[in-house]
Every structure is written in structure tokens, then in C-alpha cells.
Jmol script that loads the backbone (N, CA, C; Angstrom):
load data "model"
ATOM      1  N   UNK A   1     107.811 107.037  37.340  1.00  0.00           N
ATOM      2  CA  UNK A   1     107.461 107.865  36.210  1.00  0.00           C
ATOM      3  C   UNK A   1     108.657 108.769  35.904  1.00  0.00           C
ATOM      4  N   UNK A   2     108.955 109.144  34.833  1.00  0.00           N
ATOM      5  CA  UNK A   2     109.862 109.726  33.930  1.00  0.00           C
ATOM      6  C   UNK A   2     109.626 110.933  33.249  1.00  0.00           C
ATOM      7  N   UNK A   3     110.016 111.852  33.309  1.00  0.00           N
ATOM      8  CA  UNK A   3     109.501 113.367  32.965  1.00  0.00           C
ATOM      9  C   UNK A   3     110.607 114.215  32.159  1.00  0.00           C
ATOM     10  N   UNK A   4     110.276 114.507  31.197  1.00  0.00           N
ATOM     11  CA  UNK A   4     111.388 115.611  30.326  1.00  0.00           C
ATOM     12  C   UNK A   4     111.186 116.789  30.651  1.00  0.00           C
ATOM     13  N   UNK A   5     112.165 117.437  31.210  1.00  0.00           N
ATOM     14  CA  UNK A   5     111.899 118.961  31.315  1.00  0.00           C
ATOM     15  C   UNK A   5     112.715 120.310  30.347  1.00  0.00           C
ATOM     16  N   UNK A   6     112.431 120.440  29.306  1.00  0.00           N
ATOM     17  CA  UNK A   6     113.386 121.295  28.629  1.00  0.00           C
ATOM     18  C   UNK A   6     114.257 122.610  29.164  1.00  0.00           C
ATOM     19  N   UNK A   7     115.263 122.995  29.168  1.00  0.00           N
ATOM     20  CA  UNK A   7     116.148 123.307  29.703  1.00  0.00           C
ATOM     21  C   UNK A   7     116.834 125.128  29.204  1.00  0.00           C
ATOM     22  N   UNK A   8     116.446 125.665  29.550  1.00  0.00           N
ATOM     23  CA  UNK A   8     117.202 126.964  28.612  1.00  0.00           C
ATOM     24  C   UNK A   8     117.977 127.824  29.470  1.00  0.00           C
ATOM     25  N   UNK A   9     118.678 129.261  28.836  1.00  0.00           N
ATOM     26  CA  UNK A   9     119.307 129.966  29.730  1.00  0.00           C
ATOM     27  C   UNK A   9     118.459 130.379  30.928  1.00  0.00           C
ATOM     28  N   UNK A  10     117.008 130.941  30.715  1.00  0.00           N
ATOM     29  CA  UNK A  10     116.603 131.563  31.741  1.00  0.00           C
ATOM     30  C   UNK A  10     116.301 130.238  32.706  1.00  0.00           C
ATOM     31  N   UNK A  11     115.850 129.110  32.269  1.00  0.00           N
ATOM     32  CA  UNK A  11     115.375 127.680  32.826  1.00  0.00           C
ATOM     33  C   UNK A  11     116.545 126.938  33.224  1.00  0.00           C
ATOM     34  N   UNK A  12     117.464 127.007  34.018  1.00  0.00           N
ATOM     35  CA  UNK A  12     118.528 126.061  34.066  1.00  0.00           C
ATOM     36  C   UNK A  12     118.069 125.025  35.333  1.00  0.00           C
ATOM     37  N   UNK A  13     119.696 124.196  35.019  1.00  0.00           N
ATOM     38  CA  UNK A  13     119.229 122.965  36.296  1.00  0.00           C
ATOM     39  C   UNK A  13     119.039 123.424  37.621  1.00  0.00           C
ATOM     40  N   UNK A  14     119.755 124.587  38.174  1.00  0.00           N
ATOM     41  CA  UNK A  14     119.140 125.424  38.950  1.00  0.00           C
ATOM     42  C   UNK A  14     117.920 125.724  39.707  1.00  0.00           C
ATOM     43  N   UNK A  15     117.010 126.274  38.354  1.00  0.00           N
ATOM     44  CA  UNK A  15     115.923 126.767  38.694  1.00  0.00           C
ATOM     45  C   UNK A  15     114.897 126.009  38.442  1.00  0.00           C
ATOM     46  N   UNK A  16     115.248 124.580  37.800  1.00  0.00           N
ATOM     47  CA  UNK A  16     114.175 123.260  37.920  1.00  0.00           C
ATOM     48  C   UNK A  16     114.406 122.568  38.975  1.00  0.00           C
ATOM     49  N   UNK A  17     115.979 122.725  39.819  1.00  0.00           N
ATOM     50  CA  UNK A  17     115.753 121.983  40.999  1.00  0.00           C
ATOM     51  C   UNK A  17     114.728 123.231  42.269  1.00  0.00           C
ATOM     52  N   UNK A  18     114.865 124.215  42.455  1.00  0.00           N
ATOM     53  CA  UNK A  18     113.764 125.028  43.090  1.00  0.00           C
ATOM     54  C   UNK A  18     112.473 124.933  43.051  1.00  0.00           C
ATOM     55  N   UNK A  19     111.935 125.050  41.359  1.00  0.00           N
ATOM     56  CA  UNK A  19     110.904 124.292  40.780  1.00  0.00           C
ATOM     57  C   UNK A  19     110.455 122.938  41.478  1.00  0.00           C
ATOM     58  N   UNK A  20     111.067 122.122  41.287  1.00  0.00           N
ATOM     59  CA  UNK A  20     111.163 120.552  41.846  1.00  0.00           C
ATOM     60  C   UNK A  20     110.094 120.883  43.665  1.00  0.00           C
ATOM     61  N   UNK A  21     111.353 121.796  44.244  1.00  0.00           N
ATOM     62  CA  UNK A  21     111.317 121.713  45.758  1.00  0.00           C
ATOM     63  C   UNK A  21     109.474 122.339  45.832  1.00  0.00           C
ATOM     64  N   UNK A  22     108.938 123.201  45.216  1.00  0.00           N
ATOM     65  CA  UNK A  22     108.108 124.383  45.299  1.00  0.00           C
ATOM     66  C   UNK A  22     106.744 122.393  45.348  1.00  0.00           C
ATOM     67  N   UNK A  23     106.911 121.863  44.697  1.00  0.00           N
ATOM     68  CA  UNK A  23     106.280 120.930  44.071  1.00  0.00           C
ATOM     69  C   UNK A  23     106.673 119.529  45.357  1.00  0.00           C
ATOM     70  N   UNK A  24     107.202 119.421  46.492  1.00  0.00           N
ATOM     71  CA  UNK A  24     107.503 118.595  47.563  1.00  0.00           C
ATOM     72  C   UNK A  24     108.350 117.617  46.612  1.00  0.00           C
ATOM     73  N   UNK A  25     108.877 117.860  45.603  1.00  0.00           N
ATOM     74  CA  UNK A  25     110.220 117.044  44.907  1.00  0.00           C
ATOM     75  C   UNK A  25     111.679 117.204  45.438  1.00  0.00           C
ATOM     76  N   UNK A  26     112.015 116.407  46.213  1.00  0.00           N
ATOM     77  CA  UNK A  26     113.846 117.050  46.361  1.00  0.00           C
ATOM     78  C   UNK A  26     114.628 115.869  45.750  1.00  0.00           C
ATOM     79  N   UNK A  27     115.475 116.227  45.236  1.00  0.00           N
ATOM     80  CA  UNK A  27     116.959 115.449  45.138  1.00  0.00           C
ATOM     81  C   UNK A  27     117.936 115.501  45.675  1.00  0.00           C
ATOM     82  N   UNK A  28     118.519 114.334  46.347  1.00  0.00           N
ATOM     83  CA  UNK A  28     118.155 113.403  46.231  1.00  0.00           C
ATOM     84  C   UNK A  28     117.119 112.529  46.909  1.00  0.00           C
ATOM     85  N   UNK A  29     116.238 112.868  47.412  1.00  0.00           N
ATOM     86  CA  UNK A  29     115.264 112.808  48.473  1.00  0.00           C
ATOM     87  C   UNK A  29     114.668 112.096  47.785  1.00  0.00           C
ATOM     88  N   UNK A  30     113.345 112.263  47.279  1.00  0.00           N
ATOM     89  CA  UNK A  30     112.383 111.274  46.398  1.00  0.00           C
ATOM     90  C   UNK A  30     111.980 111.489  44.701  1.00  0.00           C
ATOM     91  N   UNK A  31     113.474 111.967  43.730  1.00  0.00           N
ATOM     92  CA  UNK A  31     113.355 112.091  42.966  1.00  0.00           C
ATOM     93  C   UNK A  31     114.663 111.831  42.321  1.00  0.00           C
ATOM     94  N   UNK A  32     114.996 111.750  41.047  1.00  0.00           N
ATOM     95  CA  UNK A  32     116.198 111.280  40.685  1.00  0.00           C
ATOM     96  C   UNK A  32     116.388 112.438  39.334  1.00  0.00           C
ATOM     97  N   UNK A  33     117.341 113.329  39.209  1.00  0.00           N
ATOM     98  CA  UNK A  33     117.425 114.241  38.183  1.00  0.00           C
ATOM     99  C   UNK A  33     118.774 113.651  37.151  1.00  0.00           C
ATOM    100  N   UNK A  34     118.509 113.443  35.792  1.00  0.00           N
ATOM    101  CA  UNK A  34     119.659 112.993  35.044  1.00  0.00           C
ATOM    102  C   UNK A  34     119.844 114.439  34.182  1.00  0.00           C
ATOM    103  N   UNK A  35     121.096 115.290  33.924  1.00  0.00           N
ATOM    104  CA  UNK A  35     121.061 116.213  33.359  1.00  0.00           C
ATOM    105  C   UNK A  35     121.593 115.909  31.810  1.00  0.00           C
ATOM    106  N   UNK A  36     120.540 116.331  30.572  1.00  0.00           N
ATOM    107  CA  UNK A  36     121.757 116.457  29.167  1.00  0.00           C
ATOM    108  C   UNK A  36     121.642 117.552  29.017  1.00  0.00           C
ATOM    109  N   UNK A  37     121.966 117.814  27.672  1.00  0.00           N
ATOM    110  CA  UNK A  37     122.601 119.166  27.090  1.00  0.00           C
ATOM    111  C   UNK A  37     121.674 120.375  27.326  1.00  0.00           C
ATOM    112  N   UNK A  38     120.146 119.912  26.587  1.00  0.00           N
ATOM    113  CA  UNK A  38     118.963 121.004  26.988  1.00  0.00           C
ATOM    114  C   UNK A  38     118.030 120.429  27.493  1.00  0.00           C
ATOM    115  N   UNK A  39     117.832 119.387  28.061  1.00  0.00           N
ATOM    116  CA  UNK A  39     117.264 118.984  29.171  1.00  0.00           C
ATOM    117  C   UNK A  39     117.491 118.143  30.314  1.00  0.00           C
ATOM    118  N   UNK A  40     116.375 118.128  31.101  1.00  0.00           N
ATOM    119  CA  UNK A  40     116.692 117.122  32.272  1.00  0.00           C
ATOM    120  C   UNK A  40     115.673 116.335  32.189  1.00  0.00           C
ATOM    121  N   UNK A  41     115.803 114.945  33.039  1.00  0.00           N
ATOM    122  CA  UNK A  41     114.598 113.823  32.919  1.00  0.00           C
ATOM    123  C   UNK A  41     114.646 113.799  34.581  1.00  0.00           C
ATOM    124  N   UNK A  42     113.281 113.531  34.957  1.00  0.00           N
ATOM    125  CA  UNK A  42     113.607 113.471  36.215  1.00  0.00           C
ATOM    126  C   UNK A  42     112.300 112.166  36.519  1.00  0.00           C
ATOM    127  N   UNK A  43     113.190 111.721  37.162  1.00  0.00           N
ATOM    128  CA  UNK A  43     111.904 110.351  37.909  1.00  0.00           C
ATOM    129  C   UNK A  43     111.836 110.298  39.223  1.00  0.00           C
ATOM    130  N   UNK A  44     110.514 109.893  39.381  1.00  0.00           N
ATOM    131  CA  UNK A  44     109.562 110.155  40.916  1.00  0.00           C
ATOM    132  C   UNK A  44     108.971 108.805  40.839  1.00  0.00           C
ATOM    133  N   UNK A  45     108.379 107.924  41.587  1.00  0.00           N
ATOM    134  CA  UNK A  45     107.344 107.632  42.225  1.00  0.00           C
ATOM    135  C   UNK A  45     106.645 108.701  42.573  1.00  0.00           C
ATOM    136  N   UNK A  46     106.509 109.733  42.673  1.00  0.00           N
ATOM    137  CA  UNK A  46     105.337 110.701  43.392  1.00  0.00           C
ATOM    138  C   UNK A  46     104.808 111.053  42.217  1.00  0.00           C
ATOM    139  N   UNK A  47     103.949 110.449  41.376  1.00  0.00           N
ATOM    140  CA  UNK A  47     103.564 110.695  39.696  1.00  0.00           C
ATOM    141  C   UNK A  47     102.958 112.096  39.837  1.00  0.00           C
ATOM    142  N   UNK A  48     101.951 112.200  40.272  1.00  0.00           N
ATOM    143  CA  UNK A  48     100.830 113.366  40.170  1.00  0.00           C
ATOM    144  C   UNK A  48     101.924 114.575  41.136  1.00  0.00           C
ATOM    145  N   UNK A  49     102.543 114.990  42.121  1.00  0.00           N
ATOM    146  CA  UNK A  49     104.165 116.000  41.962  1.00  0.00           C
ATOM    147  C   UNK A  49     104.386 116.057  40.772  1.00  0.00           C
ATOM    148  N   UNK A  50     105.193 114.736  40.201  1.00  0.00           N
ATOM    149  CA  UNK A  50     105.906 115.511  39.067  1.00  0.00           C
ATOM    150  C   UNK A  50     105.253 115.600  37.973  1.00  0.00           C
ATOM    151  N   UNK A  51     104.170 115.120  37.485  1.00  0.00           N
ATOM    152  CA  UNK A  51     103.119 116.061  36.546  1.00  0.00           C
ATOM    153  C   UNK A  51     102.817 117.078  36.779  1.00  0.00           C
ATOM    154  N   UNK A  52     102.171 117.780  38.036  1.00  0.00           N
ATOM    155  CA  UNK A  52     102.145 119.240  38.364  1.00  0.00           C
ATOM    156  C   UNK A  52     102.901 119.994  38.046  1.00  0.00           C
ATOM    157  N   UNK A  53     104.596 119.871  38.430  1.00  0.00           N
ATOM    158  CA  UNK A  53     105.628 120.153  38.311  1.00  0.00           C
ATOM    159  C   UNK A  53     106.007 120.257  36.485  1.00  0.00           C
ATOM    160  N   UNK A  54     105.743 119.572  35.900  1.00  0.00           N
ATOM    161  CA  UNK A  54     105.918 119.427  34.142  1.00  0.00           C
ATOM    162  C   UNK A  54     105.334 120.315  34.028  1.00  0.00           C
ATOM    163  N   UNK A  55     103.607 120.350  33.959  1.00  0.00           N
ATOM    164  CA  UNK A  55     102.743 121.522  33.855  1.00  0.00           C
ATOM    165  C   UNK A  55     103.069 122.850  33.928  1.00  0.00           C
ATOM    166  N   UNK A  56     103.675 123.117  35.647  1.00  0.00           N
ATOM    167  CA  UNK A  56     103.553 124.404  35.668  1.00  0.00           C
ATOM    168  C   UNK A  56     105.095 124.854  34.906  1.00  0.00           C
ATOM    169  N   UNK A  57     106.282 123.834  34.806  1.00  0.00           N
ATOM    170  CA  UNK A  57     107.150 124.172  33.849  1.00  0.00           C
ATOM    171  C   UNK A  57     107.140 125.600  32.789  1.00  0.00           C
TER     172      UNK A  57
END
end "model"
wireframe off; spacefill off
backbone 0.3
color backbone group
């Protein structure tokens, strides 16, 4: 599964990879983070993690 996470000053790749961890997501562990300009996509096999993780976004 494949997840968009929008990206801003206070939201950076940073503080979605912390996000990620809070949620048993690590990279490169069992998730894959691709970064663009204002967002990131991130894919799991662990579907229902990274839906939680979108959510509490």
C-alpha cells in the first residue's frame, strides 16, 4: 500500500519520519519513504500502520 503524506514547513520529512516510528513504521525497516517537493509517498505492507499513520497526519 501507497500513502501520500503532504509535506509543509512545520510537517517536514523529519517529523513524518518520527511520525512513521510513533506508528511501528521505520525506514528502512518495513517501509519505503520516496521524498518530492511537498510531499512524501510512503509504502508498507503493514496497511492498517500506515493508514493510522495518514489519519493521525
Amino acid at each position: 500500500m501507497t500513502v501520500t503524506f503532504p509535506l509543509t514547513e512545520e510537517r517536514d520529512a523529519e517529523a513524518l519520519l518520527k511520525h512513521l516510528m510513533l506508528h511501528k513504521l521505520s525506514f528502512p525497516g518495513n517501509c519505503a519513504v520516496s521524498l518530492k517537493a511537498q510531499v512524501a509517498q510512503v509504502s508498507s505492507p503493514h496497511t492498517t500502520a500506515l493508514g493510522a499513520a495518514r489519519t493521525a497526519w
